[in-house]
C-alpha positions in Angstrom: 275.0 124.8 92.4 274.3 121.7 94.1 275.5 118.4 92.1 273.0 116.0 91.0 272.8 112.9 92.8 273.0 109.5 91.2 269.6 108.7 92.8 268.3 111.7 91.2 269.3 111.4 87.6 268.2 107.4 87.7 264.8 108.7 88.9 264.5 111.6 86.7 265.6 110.1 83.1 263.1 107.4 83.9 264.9 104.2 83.8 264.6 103.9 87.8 260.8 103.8 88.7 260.1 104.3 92.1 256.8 102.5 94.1 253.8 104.4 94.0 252.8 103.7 97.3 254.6 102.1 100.5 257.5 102.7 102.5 261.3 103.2 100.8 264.4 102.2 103.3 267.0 103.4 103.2 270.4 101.9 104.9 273.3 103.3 105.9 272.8 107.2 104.3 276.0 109.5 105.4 274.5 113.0 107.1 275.1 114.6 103.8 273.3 112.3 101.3 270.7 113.6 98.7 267.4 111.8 99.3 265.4 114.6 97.2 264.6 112.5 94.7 262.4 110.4 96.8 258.5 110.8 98.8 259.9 111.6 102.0 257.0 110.9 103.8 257.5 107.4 102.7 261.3 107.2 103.5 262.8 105.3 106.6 266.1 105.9 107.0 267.7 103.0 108.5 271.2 104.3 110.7 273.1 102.9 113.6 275.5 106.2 113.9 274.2 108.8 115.9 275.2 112.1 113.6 273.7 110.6 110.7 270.5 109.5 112.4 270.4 113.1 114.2 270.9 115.0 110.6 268.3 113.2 109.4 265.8 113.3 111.7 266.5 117.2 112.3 265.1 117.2 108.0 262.1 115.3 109.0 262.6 112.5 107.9 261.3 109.0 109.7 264.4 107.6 111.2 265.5 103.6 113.2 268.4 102.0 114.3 267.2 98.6 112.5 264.4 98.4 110.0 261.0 96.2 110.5 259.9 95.3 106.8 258.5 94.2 103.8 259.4 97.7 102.4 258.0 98.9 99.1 261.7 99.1 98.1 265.1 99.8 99.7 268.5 101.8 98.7 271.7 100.7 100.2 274.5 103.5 100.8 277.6 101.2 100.3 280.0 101.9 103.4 283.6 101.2 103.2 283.8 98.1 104.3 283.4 95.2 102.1 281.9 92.7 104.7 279.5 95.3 105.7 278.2 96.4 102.4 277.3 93.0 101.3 275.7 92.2 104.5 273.5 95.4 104.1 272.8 94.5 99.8 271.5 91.0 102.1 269.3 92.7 104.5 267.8 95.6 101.8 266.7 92.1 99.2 265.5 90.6 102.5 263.3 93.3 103.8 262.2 94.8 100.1 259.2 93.2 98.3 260.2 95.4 94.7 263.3 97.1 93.9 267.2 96.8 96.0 268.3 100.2 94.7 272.5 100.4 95.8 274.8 103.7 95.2 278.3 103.9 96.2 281.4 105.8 95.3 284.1 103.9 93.7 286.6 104.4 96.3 284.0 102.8 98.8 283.9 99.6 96.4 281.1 99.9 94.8 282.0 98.5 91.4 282.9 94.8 92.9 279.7 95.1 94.7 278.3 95.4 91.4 280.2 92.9 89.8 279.3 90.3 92.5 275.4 90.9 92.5 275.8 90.6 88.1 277.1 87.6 88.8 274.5 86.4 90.3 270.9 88.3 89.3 269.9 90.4 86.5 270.8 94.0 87.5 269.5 97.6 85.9 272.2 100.5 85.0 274.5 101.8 86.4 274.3 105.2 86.6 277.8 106.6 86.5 278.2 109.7 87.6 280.4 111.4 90.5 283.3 109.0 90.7 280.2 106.4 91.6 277.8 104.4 90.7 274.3 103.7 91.3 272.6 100.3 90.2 269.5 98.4 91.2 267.9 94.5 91.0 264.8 92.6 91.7 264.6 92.1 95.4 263.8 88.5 96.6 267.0 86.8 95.1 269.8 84.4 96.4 271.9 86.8 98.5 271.5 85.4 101.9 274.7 83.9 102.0 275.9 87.9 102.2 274.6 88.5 105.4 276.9 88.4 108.5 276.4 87.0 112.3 275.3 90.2 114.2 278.1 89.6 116.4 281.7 87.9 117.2 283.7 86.5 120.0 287.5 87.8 119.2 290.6 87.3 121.1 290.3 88.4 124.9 286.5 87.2 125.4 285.3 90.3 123.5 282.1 90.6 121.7 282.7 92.7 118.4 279.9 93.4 115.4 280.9 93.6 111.3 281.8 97.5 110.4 282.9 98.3 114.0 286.3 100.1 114.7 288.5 97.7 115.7 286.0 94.5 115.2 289.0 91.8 114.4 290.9 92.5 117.5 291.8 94.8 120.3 292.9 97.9 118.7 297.2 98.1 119.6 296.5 102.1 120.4 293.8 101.1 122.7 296.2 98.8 124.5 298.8 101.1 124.6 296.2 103.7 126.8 294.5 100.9 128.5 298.6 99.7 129.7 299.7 103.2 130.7 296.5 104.2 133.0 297.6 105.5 136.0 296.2 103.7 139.2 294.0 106.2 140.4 291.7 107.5 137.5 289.3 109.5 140.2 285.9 108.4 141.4 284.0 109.7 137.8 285.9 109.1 134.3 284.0 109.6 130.7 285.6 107.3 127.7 284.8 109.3 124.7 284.1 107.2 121.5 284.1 104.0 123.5 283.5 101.6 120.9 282.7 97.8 121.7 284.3 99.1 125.3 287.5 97.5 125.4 288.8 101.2 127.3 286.0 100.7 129.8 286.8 97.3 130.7 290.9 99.2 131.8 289.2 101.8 133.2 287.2 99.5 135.4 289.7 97.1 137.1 289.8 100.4 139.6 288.1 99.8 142.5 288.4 103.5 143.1 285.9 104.3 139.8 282.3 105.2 141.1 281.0 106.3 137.6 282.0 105.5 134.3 280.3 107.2 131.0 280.6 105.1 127.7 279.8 107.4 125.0 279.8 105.8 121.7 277.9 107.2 118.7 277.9 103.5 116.7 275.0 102.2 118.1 276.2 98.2 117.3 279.8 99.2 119.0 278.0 100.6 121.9 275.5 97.1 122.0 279.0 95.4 122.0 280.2 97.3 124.9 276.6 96.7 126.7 277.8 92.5 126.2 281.2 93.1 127.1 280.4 95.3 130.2 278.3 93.7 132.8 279.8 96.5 136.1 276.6 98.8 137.3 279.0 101.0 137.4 279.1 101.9 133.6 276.5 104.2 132.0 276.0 103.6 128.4 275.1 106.7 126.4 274.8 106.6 122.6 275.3 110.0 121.4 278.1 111.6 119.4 281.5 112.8 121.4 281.4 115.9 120.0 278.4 117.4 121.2 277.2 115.3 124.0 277.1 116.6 127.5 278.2 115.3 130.7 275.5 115.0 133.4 278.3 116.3 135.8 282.3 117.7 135.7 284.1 114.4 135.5 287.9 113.8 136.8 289.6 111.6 134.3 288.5 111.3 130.5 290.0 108.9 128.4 289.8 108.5 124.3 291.3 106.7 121.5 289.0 109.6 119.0 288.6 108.6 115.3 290.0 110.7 112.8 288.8 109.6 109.4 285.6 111.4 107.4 284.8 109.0 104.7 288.6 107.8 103.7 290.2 111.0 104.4 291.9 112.2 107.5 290.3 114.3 109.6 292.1 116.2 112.7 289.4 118.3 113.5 287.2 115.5 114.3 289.8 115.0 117.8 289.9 118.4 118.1 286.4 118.3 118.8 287.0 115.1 121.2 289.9 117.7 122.7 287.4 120.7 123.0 284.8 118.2 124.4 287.0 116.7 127.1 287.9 120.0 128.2 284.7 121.6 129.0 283.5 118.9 131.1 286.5 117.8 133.4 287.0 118.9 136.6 289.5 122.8 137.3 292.3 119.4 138.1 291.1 117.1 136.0 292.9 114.5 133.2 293.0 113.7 129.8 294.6 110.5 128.4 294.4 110.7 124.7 296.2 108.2 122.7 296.7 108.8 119.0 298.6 108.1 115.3 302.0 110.0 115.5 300.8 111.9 112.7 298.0 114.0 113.6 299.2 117.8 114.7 296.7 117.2 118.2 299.3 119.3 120.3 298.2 122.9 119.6 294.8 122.2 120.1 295.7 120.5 123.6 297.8 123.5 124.4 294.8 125.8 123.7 292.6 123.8 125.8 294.5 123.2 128.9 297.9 124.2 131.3 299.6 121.2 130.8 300.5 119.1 128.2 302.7 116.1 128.0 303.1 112.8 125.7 304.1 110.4 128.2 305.0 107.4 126.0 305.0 106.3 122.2 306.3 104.6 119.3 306.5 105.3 115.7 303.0 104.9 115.3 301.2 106.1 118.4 301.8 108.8 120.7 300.3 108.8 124.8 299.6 112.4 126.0 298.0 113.6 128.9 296.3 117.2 129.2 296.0 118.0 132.7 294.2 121.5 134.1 291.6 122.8 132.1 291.8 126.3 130.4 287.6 127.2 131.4 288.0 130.8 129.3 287.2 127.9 126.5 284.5 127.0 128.2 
């Protein structure tokens, strides 16, 4: 049986009482999250990252990248970051003319979120329940102080945005791929999760790219990339790695692939980036893949294509490069 959500209980014992009438946002929901408990006719969700907004949107439900209020009321998901979830608490009492409803797991931080706001407004709940907790306020209150400049100038000339992979400075895995690049990449290349574009920028000091696909399924790290990026050659897709398709068989793909679901660790997610980068290269095409030292990626690369080789490392990251295609996988 399915476990009752926090929003759920708060709506059904009565305490939480939802608008009658207007729209309900709601930021930041993971693919997974339990909105039964409110009107989804009523509901925007309100999601930058493309798996999320696509699960959504395949349940019917009314889906943006950025919301356009006043909202009859709006319910934060808190996300990991700190930063981030504040800024969002800011933009939900901004946009919401009743209640600012926020739910978040503990490990995600959602007790100092609630400890801040009590410092500062009157606050109803929580609703423990989960290893979470759910709590909601009066929207209209002091909080604008908690919101965050859209973007940032870091070290390098880049352009990053708050919650981005990698938004403080150039990732050192990144750089490690971007240095070891060989000269000739081919004439089309695909960076899988491309982030705010740093890989791009390598990948296009080569005259000899024609095309270069930036797919990136955080739509404010694939803005970033749009700032950082000016060449005509660059195509900008936002779509998730995993599923997207390539217009045509490329030569070269290059990837730094995420590997975290929530807080925990997550190989398969690169092994979908692997599968991915397989089926659309070229019979003689590349992979450059950097990654942690940890993750077991070799198999999977051995499955997927004739040769596999790391080519450089450290005790933290590891270069390979996958060369030949296995196409029975295809």
């Amino acid at each position: 049986m399915a476990q009752v959500s926090r929003l759920t209980l708060a709506v059904e014992a009565g305490d939480l009482a939802l608008p009658e009438a207007g729209r309900i946002a709601v930021f930041a929901p993971r693919g997974d999250t339990d909105l039964s408990a409110l009107p989804k006719d009523r509901v925007q969700v309100i999601t930058g990252f493309k798996p999320d907004f696509d699960a959504f949107s395949a349940r019917g439900f009314d889906c943006v990248v950025e919301g356009e209020g006043p909202y009859a009321a709006a319910v934060v998901i808190v996300p990991r970051a700190k930063a981030q979830a504040r800024s969002l608490v800011a933009k939900a009492n901004r946009m919401s003319d009743g209640m600012v409803i926020v739910d978040g797991a503990k490990t995600d931080g959602v007790d100092s979120i609630l400890k801040a706001v009590r410092g500062r407004v009157p606050v109803w709940g929580p609703v423990n329940k989960a290893h979470g907790k759910l709590f909601w306020f009066e929207a209209g209150q002091a909080l604008a102080d908690w919101a965050l400049a859209e973007t940032q100038e870091i070290a390098g000339g880049y352009m990053t945005a708050p919650g981005v992979f990698s938004a403080d400075a150039v990732d050192p895995a990144s750089c490690l791929l971007g240095d070891h690049l060989p000269e000739k990449l081919g004439a089309v290349v695909a960076d899988l999760g491309a982030g705010w574009g740093y890989l791009g920028t390598r990948v296009l000091e080569r005259d000899s790219v024609e095309h270069l696909h930036l797919v990136e399924a955080d739509h404010a790290a694939l803005d970033c990339a749009k700032q950082n990026i000016s060449d005509p050659r660059a195509a900008f897709h936002w779509a998730d790695a995993t599923t997207w398709r390539a217009p045509g068989p490329v030569d070269t793909v290059v990837m730094n692939p995420p590997f975290h679901t929530g807080r925990a660790a997550d190989p398969d997610l690169g092994r979908a980036f692997i599968a991915q980068a397989a089926a659309m290269l070229k019979p003689k095409g590349l992979l450059w893949m950097v990654a942690n030292r940890h993750l077991p990626y070799e198999t999977a690369l051995s499955e997927r294509f004739a040769e596999v080789a790391e080519i450089t490392g450290d005790n933290r990251f590891k270069l390979l490069r996958a060369t030949r295609p296995i196409r029975k996988h295809r």
